[in-house]
C-alpha positions in Angstrom: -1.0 -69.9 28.5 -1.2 -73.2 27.1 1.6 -75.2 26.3 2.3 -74.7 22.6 3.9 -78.6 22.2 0.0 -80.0 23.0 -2.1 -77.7 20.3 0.8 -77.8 17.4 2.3 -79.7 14.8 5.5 -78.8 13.4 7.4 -79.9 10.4 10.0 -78.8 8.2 10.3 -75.3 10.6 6.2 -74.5 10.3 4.3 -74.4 12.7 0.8 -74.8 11.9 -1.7 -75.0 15.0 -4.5 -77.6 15.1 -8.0 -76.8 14.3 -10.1 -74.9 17.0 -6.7 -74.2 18.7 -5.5 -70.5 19.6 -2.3 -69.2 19.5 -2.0 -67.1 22.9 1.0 -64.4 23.7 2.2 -62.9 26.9 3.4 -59.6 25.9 4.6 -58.9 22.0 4.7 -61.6 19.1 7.3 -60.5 17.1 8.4 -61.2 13.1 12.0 -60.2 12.3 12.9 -57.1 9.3 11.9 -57.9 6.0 9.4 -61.1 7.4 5.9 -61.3 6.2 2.7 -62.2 8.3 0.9 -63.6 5.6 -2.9 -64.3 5.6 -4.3 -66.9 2.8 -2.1 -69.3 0.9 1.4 -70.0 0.9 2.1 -68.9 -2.8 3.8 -66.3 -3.4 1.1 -64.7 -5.9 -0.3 -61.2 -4.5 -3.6 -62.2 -5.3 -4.4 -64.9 -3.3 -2.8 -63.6 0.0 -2.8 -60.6 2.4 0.5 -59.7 3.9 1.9 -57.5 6.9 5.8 -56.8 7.3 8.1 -54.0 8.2 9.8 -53.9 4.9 13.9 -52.7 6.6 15.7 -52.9 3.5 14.0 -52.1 0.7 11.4 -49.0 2.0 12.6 -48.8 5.4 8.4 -48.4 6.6 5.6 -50.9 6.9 3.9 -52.3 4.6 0.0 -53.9 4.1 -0.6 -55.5 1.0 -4.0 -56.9 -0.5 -3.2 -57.8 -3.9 -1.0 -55.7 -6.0 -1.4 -53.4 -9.2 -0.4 -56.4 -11.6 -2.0 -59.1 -9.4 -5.3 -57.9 -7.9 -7.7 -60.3 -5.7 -10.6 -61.6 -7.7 -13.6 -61.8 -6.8 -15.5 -65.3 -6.4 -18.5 -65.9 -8.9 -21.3 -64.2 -6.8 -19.2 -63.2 -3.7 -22.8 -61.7 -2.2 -24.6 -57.9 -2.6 -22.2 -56.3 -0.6 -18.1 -56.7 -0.4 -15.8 -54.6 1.6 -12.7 -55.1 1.3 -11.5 -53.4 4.5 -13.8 -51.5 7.1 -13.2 -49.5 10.0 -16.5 -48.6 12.1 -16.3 -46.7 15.5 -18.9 -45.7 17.7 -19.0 -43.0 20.3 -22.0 -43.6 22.5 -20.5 -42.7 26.0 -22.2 -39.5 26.5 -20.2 -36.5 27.4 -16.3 -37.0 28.0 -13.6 -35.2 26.6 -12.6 -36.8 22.9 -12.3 -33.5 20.7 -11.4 -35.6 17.2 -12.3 -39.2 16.2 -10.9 -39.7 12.9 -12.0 -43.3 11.5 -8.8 -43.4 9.3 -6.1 -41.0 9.2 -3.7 -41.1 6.2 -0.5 -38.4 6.5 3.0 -37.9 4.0 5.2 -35.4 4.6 8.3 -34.5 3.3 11.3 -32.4 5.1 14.7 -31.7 4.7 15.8 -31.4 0.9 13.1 -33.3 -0.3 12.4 -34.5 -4.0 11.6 -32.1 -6.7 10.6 -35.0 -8.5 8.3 -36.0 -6.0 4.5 -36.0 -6.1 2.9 -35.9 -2.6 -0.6 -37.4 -2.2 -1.9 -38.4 1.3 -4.9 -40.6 -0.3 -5.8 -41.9 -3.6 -8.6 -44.1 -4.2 -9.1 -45.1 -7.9 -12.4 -47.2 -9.0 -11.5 -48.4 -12.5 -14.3 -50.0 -15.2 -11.8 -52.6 -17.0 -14.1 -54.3 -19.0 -17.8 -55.2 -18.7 -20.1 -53.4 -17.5 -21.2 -51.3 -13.6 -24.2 -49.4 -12.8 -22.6 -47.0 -10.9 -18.9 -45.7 -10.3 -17.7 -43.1 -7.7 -13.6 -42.6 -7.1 -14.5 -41.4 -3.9 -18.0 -41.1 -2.3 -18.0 -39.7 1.3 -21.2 -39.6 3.2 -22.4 -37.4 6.4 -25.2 -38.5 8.0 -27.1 -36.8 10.9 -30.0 -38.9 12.6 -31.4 -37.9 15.8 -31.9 -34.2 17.4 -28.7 -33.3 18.3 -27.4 -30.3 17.5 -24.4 -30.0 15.2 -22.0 -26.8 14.9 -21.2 -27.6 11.0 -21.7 -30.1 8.8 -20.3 -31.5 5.2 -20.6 -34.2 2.9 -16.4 -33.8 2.3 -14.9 -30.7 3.5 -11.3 -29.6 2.3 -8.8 -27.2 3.7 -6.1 -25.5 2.3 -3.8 -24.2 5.0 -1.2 -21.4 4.6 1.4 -20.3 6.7 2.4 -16.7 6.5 5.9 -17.4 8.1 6.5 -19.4 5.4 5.2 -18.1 2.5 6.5 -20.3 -0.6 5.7 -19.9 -4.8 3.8 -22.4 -6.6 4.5 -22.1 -10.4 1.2 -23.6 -11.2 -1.8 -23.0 -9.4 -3.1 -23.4 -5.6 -6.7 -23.7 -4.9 -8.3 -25.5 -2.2 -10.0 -28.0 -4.4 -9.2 -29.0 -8.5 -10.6 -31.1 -10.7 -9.2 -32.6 -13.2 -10.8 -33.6 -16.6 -8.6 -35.1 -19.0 -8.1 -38.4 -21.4 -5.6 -41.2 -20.3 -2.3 -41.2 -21.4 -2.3 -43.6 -24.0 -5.2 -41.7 -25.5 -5.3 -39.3 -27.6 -8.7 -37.5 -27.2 -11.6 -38.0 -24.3 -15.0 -38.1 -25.6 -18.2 -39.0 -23.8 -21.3 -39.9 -25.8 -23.9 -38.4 -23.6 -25.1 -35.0 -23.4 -25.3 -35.0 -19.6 -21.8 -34.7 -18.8 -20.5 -32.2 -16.6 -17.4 -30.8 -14.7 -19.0 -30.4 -11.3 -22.7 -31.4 -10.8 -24.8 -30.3 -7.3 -27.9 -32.6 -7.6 -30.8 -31.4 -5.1 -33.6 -34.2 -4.7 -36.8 -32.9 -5.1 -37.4 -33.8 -1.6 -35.1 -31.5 0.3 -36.4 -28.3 1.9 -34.9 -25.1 3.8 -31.9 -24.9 1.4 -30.8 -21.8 1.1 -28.6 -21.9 -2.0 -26.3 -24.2 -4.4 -23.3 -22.5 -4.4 -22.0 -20.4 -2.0 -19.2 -18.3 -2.3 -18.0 -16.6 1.0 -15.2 -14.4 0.8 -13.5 -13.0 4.5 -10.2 -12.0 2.5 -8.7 -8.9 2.2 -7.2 -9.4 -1.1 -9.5 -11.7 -3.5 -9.6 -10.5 -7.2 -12.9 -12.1 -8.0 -15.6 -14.4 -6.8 -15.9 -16.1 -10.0 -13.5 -16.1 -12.6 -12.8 -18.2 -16.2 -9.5 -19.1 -17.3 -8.2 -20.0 -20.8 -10.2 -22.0 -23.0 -13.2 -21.8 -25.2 -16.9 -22.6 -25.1 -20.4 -22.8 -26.6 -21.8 -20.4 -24.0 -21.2 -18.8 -20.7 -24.7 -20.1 -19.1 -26.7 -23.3 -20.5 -30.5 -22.4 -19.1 -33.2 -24.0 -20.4 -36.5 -22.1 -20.3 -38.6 -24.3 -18.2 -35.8 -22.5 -15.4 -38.3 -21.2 -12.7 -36.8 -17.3 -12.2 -35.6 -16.6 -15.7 -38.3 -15.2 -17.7 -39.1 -13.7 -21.6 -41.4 -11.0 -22.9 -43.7 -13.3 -24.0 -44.5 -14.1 -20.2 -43.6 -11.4 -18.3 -44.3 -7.4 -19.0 -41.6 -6.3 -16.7 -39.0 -6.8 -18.7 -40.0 -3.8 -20.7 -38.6 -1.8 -17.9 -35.0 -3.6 -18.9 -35.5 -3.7 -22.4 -37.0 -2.9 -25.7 -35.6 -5.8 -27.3 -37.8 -8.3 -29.2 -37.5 -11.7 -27.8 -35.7 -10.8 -24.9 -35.5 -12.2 -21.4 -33.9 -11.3 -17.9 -32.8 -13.6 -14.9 -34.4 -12.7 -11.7 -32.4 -12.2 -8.6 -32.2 -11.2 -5.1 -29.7 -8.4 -3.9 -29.9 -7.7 -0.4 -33.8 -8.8 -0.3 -35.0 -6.6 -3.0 -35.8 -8.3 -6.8 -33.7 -7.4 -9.3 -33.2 -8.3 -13.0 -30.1 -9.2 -15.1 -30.6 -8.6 -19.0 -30.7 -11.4 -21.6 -30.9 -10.2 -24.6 -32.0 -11.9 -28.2 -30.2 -14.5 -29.8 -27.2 -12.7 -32.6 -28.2 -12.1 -36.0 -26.5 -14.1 -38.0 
């Protein structure tokens, strides 16, 4: 190791190595409880710094900082087409070996003891927020999978979520449990959420008209003993059950298909064709209400 008295300058207690020098440890470099590592400037503004400590008093856990809530980093005036603001990227290409899980990030809270019953628990929670201006596109979260090659893979899934329940320790929610919810509601200093468009929806599955061999959109499979339903609708009012336009390949009228006489009678009406257990079958759809 070099001797640190011919690559630094020091004055008033910094240190401050000389350019093209490196700073080379034996064993650990260490920064006291409650002292910063801090990359960038030396003000103490949140947006113009990254910092690293083990934050003793306050938190009593470690802390990584890249601009706060109040003080976000700003972007330069064309920073470039793509910024990242953090990446991890980690390639297996070994061959065969024995790693079971490779997690790229893994992001755990947990709470024991007493606890809080104030407390809301959330292990991740990215937020993509259109202040002002304008953005093509905006995603709160978009996972990708990705399979290239001929390998063969056991299962596969864009984002995959897993509820898990112990029966030693069954437990009450006073709300509801499901394995995934969303939420669609106006901010809190609003008082109503409207969207001007007529293509808004709770839950979208968009097929590209180039993908082959799917089997289906949805599907619900149920192993447990003791499910009420497959589908089932909750409080709350709407326009109609079921929005299908009549371009819909497998939902027919009279007017284009005689077999529906075998369902109905009924002027005007129409039938959805479906598949149970590999033979066709029909389900009603009847006129529109007189008025």
């Amino acid at each position: 190791m070099q001797n640190l008295t011919s690559i630094v300058q020091t004055s008033s207690g910094n240190i401050t190595l000389k350019s093209g020098k490196t700073l080379s440890v034996s064993g650990e470099f260490k920064v006291a409880d409650d002292k910063a590592i801090v990359l960038g400037t030396t003000t103490t503004t949140a947006a113009t710094k990254i910092s690293l400590e083990f934050d003793e008093t306050t938190t009593g856990i470690g802390i990584m900082n890249m601009g706060s809530t109040t003080a976000p980093m700003v972007l330069n005036t064309n920073p470039g087409a793509s910024v990242i603001a953090s990446t991890v990227n980690v390639l297996h290409s070994a061959g065969a070996g024995d790693c079971d899980d490779l997690i790229a990030a893994y992001h755990k809270v947990a709470v024991s003891g007493a606890g809080d019953s104030g407390l809301t628990l959330v292990g991740s929670a990215p937020r993509a927020y259109v202040l002002a201006g304008a953005a093509k596109e905006v995603y709160g979260c978009q996972p990708w999978a990705k399979h290239a090659g001929t390998g063969t893979v056991t299962a596969m899934s864009a984002l995959s979520a897993c509820l898990l329940l112990n029966d030693a320790e069954a437990f009450t929610a006073t709300n509801s449990i499901n394995a995934g919810h969303f939420h669609i509601k106006p901010a809190t200093s609003a008082a109503n959420g409207t969207i001007t468009s007529n293509n808004f929806d709770g839950v979208m599955v968009e097929v590209y008209t180039n993908v082959t061999g799917m089997r289906s959109l949805i599907n619900l499979s149920n192993a447990g003993t003791s499910t009420v339903s497959m589908i089932r609708m909750s409080v709350g009012d709407c326009t109609s059950v079921f929005n299908i336009p009549t371009t819909v390949a497998g939902v027919a009228s009279d007017a284009n298909e005689s077999i529906l006489k075998d369902i109905s009678a009924t002027t005007n009406a129409g039938y959805i064709r479906c598949d149970v257990n590999g033979s066709e079958r029909y389900i009603a759809l009847y006129e529109k209400k007189a008025s």
